[in-house]
DRENDO-1510 file (C-alpha; in Angstrom, 1 decimal, always signed):
<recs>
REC; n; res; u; v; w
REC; 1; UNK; -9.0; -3.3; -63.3 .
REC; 2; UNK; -11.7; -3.8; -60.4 .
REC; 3; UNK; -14.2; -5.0; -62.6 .
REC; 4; UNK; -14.3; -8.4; -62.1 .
REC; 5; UNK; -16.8; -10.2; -60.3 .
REC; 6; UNK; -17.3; -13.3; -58.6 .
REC; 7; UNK; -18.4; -15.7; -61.7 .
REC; 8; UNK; -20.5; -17.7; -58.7 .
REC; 9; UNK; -22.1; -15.3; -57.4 .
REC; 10; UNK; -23.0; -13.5; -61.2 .
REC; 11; UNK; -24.2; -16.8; -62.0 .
REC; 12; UNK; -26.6; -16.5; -58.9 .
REC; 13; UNK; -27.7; -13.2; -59.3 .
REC; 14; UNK; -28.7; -13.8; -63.4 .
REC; 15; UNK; -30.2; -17.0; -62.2 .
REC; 16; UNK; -32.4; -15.1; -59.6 .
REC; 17; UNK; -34.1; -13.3; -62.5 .
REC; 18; UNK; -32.8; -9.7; -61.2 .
REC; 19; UNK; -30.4; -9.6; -64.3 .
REC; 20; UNK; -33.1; -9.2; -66.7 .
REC; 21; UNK; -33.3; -5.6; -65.9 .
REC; 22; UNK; -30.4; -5.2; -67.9 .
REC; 23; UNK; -32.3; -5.2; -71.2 .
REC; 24; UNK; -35.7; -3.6; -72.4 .
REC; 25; UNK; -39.0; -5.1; -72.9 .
REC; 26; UNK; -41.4; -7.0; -71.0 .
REC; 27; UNK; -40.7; -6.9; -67.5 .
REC; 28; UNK; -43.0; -9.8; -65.2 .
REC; 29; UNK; -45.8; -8.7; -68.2 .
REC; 30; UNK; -45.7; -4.6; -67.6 .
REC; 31; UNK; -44.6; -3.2; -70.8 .
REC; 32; UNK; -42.0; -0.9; -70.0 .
REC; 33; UNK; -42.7; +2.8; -71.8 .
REC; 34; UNK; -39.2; +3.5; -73.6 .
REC; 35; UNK; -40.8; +6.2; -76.0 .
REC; 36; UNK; -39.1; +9.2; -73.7 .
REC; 37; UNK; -37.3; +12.2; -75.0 .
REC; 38; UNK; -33.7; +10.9; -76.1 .
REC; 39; UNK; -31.0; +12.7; -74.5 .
REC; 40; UNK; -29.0; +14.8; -77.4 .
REC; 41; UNK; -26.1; +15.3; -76.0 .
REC; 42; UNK; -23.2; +12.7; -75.4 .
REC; 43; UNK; -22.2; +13.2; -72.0 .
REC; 44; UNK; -19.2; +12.2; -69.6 .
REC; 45; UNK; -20.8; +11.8; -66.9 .
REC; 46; UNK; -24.3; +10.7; -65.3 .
REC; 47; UNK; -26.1; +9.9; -62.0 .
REC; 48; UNK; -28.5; +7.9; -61.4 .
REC; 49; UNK; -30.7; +7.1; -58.3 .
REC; 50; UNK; -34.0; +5.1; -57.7 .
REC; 51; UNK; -35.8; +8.3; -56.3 .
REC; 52; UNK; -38.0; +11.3; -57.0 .
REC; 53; UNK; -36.3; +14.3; -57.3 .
REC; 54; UNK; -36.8; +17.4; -56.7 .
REC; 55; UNK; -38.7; +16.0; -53.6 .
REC; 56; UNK; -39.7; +17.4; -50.2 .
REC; 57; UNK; -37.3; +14.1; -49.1 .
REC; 58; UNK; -34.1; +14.6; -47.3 .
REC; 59; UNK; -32.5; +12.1; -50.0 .
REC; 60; UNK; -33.4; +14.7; -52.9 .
REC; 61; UNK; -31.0; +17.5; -50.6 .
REC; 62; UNK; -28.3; +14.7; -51.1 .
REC; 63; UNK; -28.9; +13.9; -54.7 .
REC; 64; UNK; -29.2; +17.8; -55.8 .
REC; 65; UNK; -25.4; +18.3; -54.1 .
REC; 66; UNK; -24.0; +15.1; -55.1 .
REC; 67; UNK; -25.1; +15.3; -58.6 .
REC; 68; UNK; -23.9; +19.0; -58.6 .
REC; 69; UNK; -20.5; +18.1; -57.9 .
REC; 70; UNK; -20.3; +15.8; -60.4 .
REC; 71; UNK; -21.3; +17.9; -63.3 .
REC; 72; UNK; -19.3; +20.6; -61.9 .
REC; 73; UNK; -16.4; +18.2; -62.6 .
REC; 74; UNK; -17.6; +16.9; -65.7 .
REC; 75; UNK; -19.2; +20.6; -67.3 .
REC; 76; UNK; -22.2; +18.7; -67.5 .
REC; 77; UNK; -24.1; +15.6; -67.5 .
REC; 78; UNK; -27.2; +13.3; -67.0 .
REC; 79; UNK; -29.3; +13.1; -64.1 .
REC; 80; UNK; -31.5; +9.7; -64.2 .
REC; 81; UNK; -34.1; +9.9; -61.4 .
REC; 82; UNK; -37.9; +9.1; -60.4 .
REC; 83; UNK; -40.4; +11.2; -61.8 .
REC; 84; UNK; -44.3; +11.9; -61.1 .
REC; 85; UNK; -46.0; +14.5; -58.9 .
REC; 86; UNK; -46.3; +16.4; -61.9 .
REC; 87; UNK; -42.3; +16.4; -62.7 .
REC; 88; UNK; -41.4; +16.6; -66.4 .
REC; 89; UNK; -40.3; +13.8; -68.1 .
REC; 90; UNK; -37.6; +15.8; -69.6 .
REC; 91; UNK; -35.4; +18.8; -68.5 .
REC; 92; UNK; -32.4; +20.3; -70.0 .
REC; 93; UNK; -30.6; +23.2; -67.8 .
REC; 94; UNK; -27.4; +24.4; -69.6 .
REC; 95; UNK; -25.1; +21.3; -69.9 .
REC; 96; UNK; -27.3; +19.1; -68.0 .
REC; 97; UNK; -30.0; +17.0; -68.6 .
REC; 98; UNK; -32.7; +15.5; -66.2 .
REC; 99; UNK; -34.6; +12.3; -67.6 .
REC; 100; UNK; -37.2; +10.8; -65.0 .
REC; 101; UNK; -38.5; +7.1; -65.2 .
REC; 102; UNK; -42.8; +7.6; -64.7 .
REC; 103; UNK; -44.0; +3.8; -65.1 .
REC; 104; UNK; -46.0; +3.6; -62.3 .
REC; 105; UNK; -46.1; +0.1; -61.4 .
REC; 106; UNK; -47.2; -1.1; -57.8 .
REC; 107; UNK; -44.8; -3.8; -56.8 .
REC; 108; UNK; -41.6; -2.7; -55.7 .
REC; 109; UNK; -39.3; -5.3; -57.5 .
REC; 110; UNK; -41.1; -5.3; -60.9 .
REC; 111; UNK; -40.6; -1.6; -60.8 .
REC; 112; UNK; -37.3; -1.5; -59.5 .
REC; 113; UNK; -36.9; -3.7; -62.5 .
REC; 114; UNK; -38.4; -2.0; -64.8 .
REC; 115; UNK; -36.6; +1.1; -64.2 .
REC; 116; UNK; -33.3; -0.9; -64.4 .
REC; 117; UNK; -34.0; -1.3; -68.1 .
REC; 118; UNK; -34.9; +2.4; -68.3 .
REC; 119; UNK; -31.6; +3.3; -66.9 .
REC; 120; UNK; -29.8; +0.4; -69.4 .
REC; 121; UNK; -31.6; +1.9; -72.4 .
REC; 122; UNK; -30.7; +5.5; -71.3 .
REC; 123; UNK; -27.1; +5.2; -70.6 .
REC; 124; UNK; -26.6; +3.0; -74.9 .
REC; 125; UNK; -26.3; +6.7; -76.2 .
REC; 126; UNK; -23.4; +7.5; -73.7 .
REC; 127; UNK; -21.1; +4.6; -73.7 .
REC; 128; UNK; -18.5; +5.9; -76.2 .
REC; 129; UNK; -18.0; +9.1; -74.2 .
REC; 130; UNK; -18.9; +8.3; -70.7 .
REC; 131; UNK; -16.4; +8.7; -68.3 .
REC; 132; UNK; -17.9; +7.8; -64.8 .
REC; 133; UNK; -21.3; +7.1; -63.5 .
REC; 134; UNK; -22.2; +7.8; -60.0 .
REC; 135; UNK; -25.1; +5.6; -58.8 .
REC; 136; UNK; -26.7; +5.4; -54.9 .
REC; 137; UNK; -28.9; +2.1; -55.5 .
REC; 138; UNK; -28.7; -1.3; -56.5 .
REC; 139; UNK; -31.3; -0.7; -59.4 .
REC; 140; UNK; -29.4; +2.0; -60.6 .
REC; 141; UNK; -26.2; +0.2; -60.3 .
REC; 142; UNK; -26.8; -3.2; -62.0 .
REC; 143; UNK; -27.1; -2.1; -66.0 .
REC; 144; UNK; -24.3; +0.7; -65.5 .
REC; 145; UNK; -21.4; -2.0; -64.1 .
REC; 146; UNK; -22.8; -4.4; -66.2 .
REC; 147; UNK; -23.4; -2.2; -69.5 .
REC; 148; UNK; -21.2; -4.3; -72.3 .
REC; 149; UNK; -17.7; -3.1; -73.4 .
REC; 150; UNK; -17.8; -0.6; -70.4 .
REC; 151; UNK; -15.2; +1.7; -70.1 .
REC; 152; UNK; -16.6; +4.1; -67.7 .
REC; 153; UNK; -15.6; +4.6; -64.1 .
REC; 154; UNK; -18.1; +3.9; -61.3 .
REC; 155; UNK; -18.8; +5.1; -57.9 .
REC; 156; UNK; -21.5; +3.6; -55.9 .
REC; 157; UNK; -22.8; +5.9; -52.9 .
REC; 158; UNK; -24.7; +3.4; -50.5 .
REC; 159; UNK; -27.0; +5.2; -48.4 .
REC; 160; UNK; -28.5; +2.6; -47.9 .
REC; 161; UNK; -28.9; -1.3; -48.2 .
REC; 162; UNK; -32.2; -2.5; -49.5 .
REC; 163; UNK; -31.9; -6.3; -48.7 .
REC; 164; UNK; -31.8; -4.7; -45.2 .
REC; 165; UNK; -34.1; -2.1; -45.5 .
REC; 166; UNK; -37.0; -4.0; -47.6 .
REC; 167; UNK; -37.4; -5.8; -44.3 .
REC; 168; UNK; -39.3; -2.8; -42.9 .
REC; 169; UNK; -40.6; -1.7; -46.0 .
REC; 170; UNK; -42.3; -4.4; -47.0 .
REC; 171; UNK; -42.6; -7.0; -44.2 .
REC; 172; UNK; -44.1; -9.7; -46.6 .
REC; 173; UNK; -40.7; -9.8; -48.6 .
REC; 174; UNK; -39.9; -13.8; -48.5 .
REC; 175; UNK; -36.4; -14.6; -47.3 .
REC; 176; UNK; -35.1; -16.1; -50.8 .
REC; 177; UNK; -36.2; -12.3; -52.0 .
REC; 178; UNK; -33.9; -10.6; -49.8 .
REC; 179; UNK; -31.3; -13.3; -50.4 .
REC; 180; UNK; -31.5; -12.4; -54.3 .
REC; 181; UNK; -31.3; -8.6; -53.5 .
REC; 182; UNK; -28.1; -9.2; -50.9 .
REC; 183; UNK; -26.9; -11.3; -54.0 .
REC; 184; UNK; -27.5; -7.9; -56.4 .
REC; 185; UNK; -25.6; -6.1; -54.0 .
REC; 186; UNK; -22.3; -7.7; -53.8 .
REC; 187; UNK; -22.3; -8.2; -57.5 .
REC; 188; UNK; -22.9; -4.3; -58.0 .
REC; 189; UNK; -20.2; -3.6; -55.3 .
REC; 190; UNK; -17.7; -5.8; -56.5 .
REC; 191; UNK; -18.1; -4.3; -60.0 .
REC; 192; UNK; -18.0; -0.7; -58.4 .
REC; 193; UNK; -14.5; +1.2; -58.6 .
REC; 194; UNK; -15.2; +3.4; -55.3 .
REC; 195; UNK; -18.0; +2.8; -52.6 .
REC; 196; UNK; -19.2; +5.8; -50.8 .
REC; 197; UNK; -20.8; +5.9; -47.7 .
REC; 198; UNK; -22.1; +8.3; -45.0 .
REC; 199; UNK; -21.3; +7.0; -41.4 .
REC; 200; UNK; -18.9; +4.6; -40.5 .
REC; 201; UNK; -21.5; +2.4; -39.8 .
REC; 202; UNK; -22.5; +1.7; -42.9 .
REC; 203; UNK; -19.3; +1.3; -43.7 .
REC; 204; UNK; -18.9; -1.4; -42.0 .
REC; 205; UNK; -21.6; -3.3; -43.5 .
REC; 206; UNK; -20.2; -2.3; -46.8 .
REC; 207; UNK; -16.8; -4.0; -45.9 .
REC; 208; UNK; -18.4; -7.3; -44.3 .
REC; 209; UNK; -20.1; -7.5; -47.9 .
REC; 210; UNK; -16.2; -8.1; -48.9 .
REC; 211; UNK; -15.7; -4.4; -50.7 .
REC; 212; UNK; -11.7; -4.1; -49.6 .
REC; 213; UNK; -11.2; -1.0; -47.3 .
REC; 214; UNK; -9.3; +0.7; -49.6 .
REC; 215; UNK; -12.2; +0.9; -51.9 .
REC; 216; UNK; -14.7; +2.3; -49.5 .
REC; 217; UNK; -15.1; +6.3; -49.1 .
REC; 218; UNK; -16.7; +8.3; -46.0 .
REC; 219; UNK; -18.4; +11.2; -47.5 .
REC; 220; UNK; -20.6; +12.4; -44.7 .
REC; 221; UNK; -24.3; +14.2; -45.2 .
REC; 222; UNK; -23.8; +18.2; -45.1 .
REC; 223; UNK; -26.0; +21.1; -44.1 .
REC; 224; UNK; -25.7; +24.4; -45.2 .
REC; 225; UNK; -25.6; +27.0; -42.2 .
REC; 226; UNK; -28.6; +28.9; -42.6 .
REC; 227; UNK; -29.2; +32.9; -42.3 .
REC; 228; UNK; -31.5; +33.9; -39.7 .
REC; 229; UNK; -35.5; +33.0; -40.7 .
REC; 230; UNK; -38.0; +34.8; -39.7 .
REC; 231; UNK; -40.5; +32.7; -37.5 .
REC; 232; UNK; -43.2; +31.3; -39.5 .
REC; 233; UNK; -46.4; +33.4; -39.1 .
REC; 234; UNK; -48.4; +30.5; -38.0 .
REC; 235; UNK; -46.2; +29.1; -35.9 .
REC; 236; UNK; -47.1; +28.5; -31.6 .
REC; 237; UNK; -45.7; +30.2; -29.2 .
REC; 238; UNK; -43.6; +27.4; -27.9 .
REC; 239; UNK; -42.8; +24.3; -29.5 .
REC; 240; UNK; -40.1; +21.6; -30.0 .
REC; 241; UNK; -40.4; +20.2; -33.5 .
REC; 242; UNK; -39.4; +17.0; -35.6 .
REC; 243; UNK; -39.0; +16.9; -39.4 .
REC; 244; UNK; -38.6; +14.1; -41.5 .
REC; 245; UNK; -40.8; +10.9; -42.7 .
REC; 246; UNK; -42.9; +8.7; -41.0 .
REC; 247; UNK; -41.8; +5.6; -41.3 .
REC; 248; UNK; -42.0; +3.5; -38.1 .
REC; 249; UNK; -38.2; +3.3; -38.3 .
REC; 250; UNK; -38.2; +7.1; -37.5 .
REC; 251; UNK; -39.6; +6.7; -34.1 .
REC; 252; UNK; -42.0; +9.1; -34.5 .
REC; 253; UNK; -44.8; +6.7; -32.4 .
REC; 254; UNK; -42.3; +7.1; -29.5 .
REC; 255; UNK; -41.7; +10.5; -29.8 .
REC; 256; UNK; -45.9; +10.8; -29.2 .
REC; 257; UNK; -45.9; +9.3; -26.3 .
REC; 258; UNK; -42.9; +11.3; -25.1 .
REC; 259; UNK; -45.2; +14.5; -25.5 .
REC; 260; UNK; -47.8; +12.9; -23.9 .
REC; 261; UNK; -45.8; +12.8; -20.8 .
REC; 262; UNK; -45.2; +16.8; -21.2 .
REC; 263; UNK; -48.9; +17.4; -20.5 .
REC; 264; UNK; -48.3; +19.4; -17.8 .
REC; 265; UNK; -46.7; +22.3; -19.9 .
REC; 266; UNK; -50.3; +22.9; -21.9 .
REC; 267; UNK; -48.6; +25.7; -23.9 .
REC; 268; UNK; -46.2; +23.9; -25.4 .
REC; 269; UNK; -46.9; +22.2; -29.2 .
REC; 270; UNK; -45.3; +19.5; -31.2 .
REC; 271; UNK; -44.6; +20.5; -34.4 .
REC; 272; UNK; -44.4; +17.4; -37.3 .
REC; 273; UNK; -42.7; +18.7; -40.6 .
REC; 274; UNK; -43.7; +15.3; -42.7 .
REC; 275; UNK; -41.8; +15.1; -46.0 .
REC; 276; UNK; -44.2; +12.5; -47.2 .
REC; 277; UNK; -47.8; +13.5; -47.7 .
REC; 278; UNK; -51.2; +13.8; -45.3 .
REC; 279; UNK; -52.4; +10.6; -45.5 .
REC; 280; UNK; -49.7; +8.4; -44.8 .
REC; 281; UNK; -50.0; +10.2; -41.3 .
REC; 282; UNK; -53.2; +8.6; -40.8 .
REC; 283; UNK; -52.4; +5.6; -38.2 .
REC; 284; UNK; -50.0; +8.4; -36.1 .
REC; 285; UNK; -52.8; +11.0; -36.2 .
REC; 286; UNK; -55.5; +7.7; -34.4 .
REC; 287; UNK; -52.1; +7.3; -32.3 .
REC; 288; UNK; -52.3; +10.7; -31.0 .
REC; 289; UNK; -56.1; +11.1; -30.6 .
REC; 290; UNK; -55.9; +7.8; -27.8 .
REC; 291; UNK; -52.8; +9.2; -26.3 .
REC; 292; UNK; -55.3; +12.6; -25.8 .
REC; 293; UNK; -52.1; +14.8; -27.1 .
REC; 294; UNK; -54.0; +15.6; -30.8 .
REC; 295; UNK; -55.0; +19.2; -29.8 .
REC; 296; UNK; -51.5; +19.8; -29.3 .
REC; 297; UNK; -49.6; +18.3; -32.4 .
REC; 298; UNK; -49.6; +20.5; -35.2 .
REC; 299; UNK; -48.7; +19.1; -38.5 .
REC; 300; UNK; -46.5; +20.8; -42.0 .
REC; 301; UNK; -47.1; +18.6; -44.9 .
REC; 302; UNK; -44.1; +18.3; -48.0 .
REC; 303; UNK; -42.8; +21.9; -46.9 .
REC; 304; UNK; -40.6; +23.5; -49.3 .
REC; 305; UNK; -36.6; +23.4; -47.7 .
REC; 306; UNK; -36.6; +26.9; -46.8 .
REC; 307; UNK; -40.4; +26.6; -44.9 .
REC; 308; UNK; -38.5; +23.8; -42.7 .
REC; 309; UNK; -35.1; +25.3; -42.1 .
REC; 310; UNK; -37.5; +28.2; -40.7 .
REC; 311; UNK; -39.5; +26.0; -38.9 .
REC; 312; UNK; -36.0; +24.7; -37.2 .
REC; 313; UNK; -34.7; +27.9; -36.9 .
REC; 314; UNK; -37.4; +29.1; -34.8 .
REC; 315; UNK; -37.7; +25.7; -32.2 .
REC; 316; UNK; -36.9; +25.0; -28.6 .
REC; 317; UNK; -35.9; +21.6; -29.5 .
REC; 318; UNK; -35.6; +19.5; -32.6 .
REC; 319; UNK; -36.2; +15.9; -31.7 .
REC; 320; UNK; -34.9; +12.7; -33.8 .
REC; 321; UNK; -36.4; +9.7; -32.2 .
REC; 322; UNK; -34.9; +7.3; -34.0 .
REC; 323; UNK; -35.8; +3.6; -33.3 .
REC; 324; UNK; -33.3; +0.5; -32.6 .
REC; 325; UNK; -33.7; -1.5; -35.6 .
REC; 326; UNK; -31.4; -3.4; -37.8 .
REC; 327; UNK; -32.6; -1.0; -40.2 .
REC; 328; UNK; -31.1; +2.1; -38.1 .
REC; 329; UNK; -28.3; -0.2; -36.3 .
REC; 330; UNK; -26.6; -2.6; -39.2 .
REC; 331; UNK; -26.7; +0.5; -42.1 .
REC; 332; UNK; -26.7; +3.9; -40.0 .
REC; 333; UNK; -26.6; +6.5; -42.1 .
REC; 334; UNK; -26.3; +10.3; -41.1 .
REC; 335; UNK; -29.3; +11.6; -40.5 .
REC; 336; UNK; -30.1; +14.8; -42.3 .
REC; 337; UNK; -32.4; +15.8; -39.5 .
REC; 338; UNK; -29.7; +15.7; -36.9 .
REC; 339; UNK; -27.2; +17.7; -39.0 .
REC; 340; UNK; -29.5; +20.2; -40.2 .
REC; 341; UNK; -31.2; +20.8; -36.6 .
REC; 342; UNK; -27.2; +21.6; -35.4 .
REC; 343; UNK; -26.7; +23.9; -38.5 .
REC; 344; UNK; -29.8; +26.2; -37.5 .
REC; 345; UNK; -28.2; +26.2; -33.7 .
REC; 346; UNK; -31.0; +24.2; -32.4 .
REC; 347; UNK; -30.3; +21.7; -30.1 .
REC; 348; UNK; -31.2; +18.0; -30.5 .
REC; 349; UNK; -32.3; +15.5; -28.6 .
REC; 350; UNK; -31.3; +12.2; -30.9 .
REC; 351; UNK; -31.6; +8.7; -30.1 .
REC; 352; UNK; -28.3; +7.3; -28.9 .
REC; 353; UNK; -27.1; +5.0; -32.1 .
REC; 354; UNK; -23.7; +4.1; -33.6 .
REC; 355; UNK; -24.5; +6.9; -36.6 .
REC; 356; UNK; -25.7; +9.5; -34.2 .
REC; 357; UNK; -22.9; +9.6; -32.1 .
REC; 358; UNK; -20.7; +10.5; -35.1 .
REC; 359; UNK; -22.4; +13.5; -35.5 .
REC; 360; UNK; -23.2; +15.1; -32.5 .
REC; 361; UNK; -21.5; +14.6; -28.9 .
REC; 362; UNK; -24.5; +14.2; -25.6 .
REC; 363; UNK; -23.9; +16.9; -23.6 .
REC; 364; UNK; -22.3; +18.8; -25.9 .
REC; 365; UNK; -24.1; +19.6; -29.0 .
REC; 366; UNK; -27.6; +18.1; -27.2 .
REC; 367; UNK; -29.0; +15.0; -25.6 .
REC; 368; UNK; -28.5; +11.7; -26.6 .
REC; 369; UNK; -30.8; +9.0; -25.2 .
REC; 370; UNK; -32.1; +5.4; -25.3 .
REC; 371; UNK; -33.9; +4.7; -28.4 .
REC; 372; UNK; -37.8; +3.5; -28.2 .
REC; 373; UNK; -37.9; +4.5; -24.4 .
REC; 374; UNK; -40.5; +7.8; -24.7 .
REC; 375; UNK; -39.7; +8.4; -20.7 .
REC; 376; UNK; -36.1; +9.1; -21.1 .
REC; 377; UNK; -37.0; +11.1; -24.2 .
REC; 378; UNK; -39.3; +13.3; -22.7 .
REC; 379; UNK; -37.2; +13.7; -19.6 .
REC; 380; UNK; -34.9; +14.8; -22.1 .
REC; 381; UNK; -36.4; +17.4; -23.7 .
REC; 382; UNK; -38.0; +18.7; -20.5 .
REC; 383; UNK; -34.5; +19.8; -19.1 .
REC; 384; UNK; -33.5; +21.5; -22.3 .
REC; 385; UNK; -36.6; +23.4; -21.7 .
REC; 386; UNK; -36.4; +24.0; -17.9 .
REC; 387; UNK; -32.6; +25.1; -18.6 .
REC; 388; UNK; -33.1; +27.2; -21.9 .
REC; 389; UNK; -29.3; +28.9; -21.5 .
REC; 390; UNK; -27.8; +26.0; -21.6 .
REC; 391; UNK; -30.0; +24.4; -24.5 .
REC; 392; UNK; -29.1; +27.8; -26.3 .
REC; 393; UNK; -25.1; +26.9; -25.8 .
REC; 394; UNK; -25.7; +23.3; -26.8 .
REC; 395; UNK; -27.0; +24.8; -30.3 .
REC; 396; UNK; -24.4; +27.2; -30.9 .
REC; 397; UNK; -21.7; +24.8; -30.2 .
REC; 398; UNK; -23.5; +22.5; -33.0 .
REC; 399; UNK; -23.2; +25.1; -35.2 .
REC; 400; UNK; -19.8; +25.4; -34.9 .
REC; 401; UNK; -19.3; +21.4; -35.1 .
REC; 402; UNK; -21.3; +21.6; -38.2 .
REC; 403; UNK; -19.2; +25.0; -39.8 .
REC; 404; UNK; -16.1; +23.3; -39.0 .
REC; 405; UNK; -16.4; +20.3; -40.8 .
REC; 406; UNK; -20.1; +18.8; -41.8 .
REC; 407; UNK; -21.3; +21.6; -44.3 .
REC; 408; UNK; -22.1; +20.3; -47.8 .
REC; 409; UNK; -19.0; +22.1; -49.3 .
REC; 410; UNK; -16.9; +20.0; -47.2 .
REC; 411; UNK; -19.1; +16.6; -48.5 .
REC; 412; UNK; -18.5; +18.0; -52.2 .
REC; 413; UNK; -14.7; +18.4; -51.6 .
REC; 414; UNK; -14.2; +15.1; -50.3 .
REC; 415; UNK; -16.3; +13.7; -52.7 .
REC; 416; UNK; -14.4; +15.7; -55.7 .
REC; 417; UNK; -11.6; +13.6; -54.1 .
REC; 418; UNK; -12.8; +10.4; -55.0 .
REC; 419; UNK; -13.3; +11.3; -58.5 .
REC; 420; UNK; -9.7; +12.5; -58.7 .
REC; 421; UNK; -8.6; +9.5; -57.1 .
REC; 422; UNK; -10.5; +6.5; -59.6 .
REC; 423; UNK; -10.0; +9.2; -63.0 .
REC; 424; UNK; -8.0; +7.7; -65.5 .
</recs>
């Protein structure tokens, strides 16, 4: 048995208030809405993750394979995720069942919190049959290692660490905050039977949070090799492209002032494909008027997967500008961007970090390059457009890298190999 945590550091953790998500009620005075459809079926198996899905997000791609392989193991299951946007509340597709939390509540712990409880109350009708539960946050985590008389197996997939990430995503966090959430954390990891990570990097911040090595599990990010797409109809003439969000984490601030220094190749546009909607885009699109390069960035909204792969396809360049923060250093995960850029054969010019440079080779599959230093970036690019043969031979070895080993079918096997490994 793994199960057993650290009594201090549980004591700590229920101290800090961050325990109470385990049961239902009143959560800092929001009333959490419990009146939901009730799953009918018993299942044995479920997933849960602290995110919208489906979702023009790179992290819904992940949950929609992951969660896949599970119930294709299992013949079915429950799918706990973020709802809004118009999602149902309730889906049922064969042997599987969607359920999506809606409480919209404005600060990030009392909803994290909230939803805890949602998961907790969810997951009661499911403890006599429920075999394992594969969770990718702490929130989703904390009432399925801590459900009472558990019997059920869990794997936690950290993509990512939110006492490190809540730094950048919400700068007034106090420090005693992020110590609580590092607290939740260990207590959820400890409890886990198998932790499963993306890069090596994160792995290693999963293993200094004392998770023993043989616990932890690299299952790398996929892409699918696409079939050839037909340019999109609106799309320039030339153009080098980035697709993702636009957090300031993503560099995409550097990568403006990158193009701005490729002003002397007027015909050539920078396409944005933003997973996250128009107006979060506002303080890049004043960023790009006073750089004078606003006539010449184009902009794609919450595209559909297929619209983006096309968008790829069709691109002199894809361009992940990643920045150096802890945020991208101490937790690097494997950029979706990056591996699905290779898959379409176009090559990348990537900032050169620790979980980069497991993916992709410089020289070989594209450019790799100081992070934050728009110069080198745009110097970059510019000889992947001055040399198109060879930027053409860059992405066709990518696509091979990613055929040979980084497709999603490979992430599913290896995954399908952790179940077998912690199954009864």
């Amino acid at each position: 048995m793994q199960w057993a945590a650290s009594p201090v550091r549980a004591a700590a953790v229920r101290k800090s208030g961050l325990l109470r998500s385990a049961g239902i009620g009143r959560v800092r005075g929001v009333r959490v809405d419990m009146q939901g459809e009730v799953a009918p079926f018993r299942h044995r198996a479920a997933y849960f993750a602290f995110d919208r899905f489906p979702s023009s997000k790179g992290s819904a791609v992940h949950i929609g394979h992951m969660a896949d392989e599970l119930f294709d193991h299992y013949g079915g299951g429950l799918l706990g995720v973020l709802g809004g946007g118009g999602l149902p509340r309730y889906q049922r597709e064969g042997e599987r069942e969607i359920v999506r939390f809606e409480e919209q509540i404005p600060n990030l712990i009392d909803r994290a919190e909230a939803y805890s409880a949602w998961v907790a109350w969810h997951l009661r009708g499911h403890l006599d049959t429920l075999e394992l539960c594969h969770v990718r946050d702490p929130w989703s985590a904390l009432p399925v290692v801590t459900a009472e008389g558990r019997r059920h197996r869990v794997v936690y997939e950290v993509n990512g660490l939110p006492s490190i990430e809540m730094a950048h995503t919400w700068p007034s966090a106090a420090p005693s905050t992020l110590a609580k959430v590092r607290d939740l954390e260990r207590l959820c990891l400890e409890r886990s039977d198998a932790v499963v990570v993306p890069s090596r990097v994160i792995g290693d911040a999963v293993l200094k949070l004392g998770v023993p090595h043989e616990r932890i599990h690299l299952v790398p990010n996929g892409a699918d090799v696409p079939a050839p797409a037909e340019r999109p109809g609106d799309a320039p003439e030339r153009y080098i492209v980035y697709v993702g969000a636009l957090q300031p984490w993503q560099g995409v601030d550097v990568l403006l002032r990158a193009f701005a220094r490729l002003a002397d190749l007027p015909e050539l546009r920078l396409v944005i494909c933003s997973s996250v909607p128009e107006r979060r885009a506002r303080p890049l699109r004043r960023l790009a008027e006073r750089l004078g390069v606003d006539q010449r960035v184009e902009w794609r909204f919450t595209l559909p997967h297929a619209e983006v792969a096309a968008w790829l396809a069709n691109a002199e360049v894809s361009v992940a500008p990643l920045t150096a923060c802890a945020r991208n250093l101490d937790q690097g995960c494997a950029p979706l961007k990056v591996l699905e850029s290779m898959a379409a054969g176009t090559p990348v010019v990537a900032s050169d970090l620790p979980a980069v440079r497991e993916l992709m080779a410089d020289g070989e599959h594209g450019r790799l390059v100081a992070p934050d230093r728009p110069a080198e970036l745009a110097r970059a690019v510019r000889v992947l457009l001055e040399y198109p043969d060879a930027a053409r031979a860059m992405g066709g070895r990518a696509r091979r890298r990613i055929t040979d080993g980084l497709t999603w079918g490979h992430s599913r096997s290896l995954l399908a190999e952790v179940y077998r490994t912690i199954s009864p």
